[in-house]
C-alpha positions in Angstrom: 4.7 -11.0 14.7 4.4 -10.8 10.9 2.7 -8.1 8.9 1.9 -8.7 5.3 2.0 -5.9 2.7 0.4 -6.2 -0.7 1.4 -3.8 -3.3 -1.2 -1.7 -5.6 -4.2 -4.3 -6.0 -5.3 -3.2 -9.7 -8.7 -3.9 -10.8 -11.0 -6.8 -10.9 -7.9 -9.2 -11.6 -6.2 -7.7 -9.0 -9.0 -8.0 -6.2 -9.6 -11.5 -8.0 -6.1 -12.8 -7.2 -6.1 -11.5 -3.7 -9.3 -13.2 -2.9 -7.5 -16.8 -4.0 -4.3 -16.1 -2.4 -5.1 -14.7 0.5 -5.7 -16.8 2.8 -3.1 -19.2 2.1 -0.6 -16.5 2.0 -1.6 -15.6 5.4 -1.6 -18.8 6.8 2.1 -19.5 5.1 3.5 -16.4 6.1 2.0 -16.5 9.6 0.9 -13.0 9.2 -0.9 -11.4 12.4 -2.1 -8.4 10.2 -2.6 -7.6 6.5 -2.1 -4.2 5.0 -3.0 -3.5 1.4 -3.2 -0.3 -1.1 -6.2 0.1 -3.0 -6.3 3.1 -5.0 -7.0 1.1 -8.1 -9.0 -1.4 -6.9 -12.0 -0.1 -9.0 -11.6 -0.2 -12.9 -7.7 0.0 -12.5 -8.5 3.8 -11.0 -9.8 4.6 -7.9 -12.2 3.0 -5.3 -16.0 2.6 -4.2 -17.1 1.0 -0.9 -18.5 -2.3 -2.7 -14.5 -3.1 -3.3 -13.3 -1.7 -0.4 -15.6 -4.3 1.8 -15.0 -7.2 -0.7 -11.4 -6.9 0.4 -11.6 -6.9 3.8 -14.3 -9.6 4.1 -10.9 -11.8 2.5 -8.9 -10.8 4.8 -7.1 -7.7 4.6 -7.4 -5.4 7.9 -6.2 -2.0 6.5 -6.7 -0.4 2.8 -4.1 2.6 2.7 -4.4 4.4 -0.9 -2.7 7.4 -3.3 -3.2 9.8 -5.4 -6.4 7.9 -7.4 -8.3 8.0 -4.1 -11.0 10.3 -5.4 -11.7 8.7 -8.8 -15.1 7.7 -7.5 -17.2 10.3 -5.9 -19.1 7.6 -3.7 -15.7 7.0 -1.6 -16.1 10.5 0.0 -18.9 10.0 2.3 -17.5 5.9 3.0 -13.8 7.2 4.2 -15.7 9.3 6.8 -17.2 6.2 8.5 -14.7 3.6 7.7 -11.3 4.3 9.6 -9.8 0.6 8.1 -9.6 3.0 4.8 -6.6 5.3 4.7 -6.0 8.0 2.7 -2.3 9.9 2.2 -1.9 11.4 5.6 -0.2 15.0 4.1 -3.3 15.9 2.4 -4.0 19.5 2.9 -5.7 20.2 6.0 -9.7 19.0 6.0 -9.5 16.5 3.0 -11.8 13.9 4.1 -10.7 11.2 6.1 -7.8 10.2 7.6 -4.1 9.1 6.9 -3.4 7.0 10.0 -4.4 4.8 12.7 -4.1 2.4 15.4 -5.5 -0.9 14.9 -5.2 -4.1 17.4 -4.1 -7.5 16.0 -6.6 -10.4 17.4 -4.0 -11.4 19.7 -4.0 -7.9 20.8 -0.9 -6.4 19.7 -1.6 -2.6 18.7 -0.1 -1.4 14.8 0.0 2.2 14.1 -0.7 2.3 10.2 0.6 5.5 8.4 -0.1 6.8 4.8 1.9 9.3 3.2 2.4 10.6 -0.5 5.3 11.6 -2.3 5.6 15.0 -3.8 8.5 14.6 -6.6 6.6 13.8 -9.6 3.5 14.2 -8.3 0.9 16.5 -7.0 1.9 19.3 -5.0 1.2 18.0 -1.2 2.0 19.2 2.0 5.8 18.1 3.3 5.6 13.9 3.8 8.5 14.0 6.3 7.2 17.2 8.5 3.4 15.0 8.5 5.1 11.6 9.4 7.1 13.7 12.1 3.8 14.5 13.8 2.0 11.4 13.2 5.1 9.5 15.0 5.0 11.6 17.9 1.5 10.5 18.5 1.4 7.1 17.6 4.7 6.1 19.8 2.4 7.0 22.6 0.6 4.5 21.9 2.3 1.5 20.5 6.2 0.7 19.1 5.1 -1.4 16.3 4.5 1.4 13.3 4.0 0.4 9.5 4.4 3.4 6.9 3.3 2.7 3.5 4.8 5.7 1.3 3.1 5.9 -1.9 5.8 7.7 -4.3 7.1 8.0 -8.0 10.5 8.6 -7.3 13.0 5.9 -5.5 15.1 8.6 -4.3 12.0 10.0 -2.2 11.4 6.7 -0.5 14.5 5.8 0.2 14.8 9.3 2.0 11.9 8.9 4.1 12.9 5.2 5.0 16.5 6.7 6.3 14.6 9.8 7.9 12.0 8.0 9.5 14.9 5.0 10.5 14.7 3.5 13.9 11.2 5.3 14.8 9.0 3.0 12.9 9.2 -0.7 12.0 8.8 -0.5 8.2 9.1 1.8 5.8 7.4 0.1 1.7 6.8 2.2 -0.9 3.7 2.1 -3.5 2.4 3.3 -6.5 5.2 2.3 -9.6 3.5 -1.3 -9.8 7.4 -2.4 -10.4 8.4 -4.4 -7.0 11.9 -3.7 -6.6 15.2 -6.2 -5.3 16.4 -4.0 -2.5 14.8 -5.3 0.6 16.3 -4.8 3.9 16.7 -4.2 7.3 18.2 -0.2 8.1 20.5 -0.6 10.9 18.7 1.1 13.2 15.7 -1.5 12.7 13.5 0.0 10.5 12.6 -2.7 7.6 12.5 -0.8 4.0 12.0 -2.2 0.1 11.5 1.0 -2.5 7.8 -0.7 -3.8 6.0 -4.0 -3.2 4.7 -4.2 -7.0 1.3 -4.9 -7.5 -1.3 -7.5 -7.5 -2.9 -7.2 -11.0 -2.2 -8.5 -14.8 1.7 -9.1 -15.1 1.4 -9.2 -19.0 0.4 -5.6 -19.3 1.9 -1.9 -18.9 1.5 -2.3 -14.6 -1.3 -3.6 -15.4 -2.6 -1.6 -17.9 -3.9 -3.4 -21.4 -0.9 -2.9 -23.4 -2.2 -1.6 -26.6 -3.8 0.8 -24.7 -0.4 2.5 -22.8 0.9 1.9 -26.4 -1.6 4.2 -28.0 -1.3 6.5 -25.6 2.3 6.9 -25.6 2.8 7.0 -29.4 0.1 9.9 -30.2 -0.1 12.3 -26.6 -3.9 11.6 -26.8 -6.1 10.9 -23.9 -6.8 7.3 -23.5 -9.1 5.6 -20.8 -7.0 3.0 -19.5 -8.1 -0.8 -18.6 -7.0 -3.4 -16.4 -5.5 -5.9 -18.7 -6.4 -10.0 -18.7 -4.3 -13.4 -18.2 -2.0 -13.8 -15.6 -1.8 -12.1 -12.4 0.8 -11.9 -9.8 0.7 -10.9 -6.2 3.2 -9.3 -5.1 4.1 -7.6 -1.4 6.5 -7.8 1.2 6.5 -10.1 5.0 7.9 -8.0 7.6 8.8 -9.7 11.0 8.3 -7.2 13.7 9.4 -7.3 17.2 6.4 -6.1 19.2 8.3 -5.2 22.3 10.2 -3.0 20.7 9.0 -2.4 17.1 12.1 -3.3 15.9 12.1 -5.1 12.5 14.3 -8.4 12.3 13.3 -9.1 8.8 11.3 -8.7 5.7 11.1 -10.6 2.5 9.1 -10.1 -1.0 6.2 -12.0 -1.8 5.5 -12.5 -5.2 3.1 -15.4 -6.4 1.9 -15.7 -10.0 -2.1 -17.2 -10.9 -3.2 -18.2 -14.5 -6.2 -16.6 -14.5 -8.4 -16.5 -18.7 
């Protein structure tokens, strides 16, 4: 089975480009289940339900998310009631919630879906590797085909949960730099990795930021609401081939797709 990754979906460009791509990526790629992060779905920061659903009615079956989760105080009550929405899974104990699942493909093959949040360069979280320890134990009860989305600044960090998690789960991508990285492989033990998918948002931009904004900001330290930019967008992701039986990835390539968009 194939399961498609896109990277951080940014803004109304971003969920824009999806919407087109979609379903002709899907059908391309063969892909038995779609995973995406939406943490800046709304604005270029954050989320509210009205996205979230938009997304899924094109076709995505999971949303996992990051740090920008909580931008919008209406996605507090939604992520109680909506389990396709993920949130990082080494939250502190009673964030609202959760940061995995089990979900069934429609020809019935079960994918446990984990969310976890680097902690280098970041907010101070609970340990990602002790959480993922945990959450594996469970989920291997239940099925062998596991996809980790670790949403992290630094590479280093990913590429030590990839190797620490090798061999229990099928795939390991990172999220969150909006830079898709050229490093895409299969870990000897079976676990697929790539550092970060990229994003699916405005490619002439700051990761998708207007540019003269991140400018601004950079030269003068002053706050600055940031914007989605306009023009082109790219999608951009990763195709991992998993072996249900075993959960054993035997491949995964990058996706990246560019749409003129005014």
């Amino acid at each position: 089975m194939n399961l498609l990754f896109l990277g951080d979906i940014v803004g109304k460009p971003g969920r824009l480009a999806v919407r087109g791509l979609l379903p002709r990526l899907i059908h391309r790629e063969q892909a038995a289940f779609v995973v995406a992060n939406c943490e800046n779905i709304s604005g270029g920061a954050g989320v509210d339900p009205e996205n979230c659903r938009e997304l899924f009615a094109a076709g995505v079956d999971v949303l996992t998310s990051g740090n920008h989760i909580w931008r919008k105080r209406e996605i507090v009550e939604y992520i109680e009631r909506e389990p396709r929405l993920l949130r990082p899974a080494n939250f502190p104990p009673g964030t609202p919630g959760a940061g995995w699942g089990c979900f069934r493909t429609p020809d019935g093959i079960e994918i446990g879906v984990v969310n976890l949040i680097g902690r280098v360069f970041m907010d101070a979280m609970d340990c990602p590797f002790q959480a993922a320890d945990g959450i594996v134990a469970a989920l291997e009860k239940r099925t062998r085909v596991i996809f980790v989305d670790m949403h992290a600044e630094a590479t280093s960090e990913k590429s030590a949960i990839g190797w620490h998690l090798a061999g229990r789960v099928s795939a390991v991508v990172g999220s969150h730099t909006h830079v898709q990285t050229a490093d895409e492989r299969v870990l000897e033990t079976g676990t697929a990795f790539l550092t970060d998918a990229g994003m699916c948002g405005p490619i002439d931009s700051v990761i998708g930021v207007k540019r003269e904004l991140a400018i601004r900001r950079f030269i003068t330290h002053l706050p600055t609401k940031f914007e989605p930019a306009a023009g082109r967008t790219v999608v951009q992701g990763a195709v991992v081939r998993i072996d249900p039986a075993s959960g054993r990835a035997t491949s995964i390539a990058r996706v990246q797709e560019y749409v003129d968009r005014p």
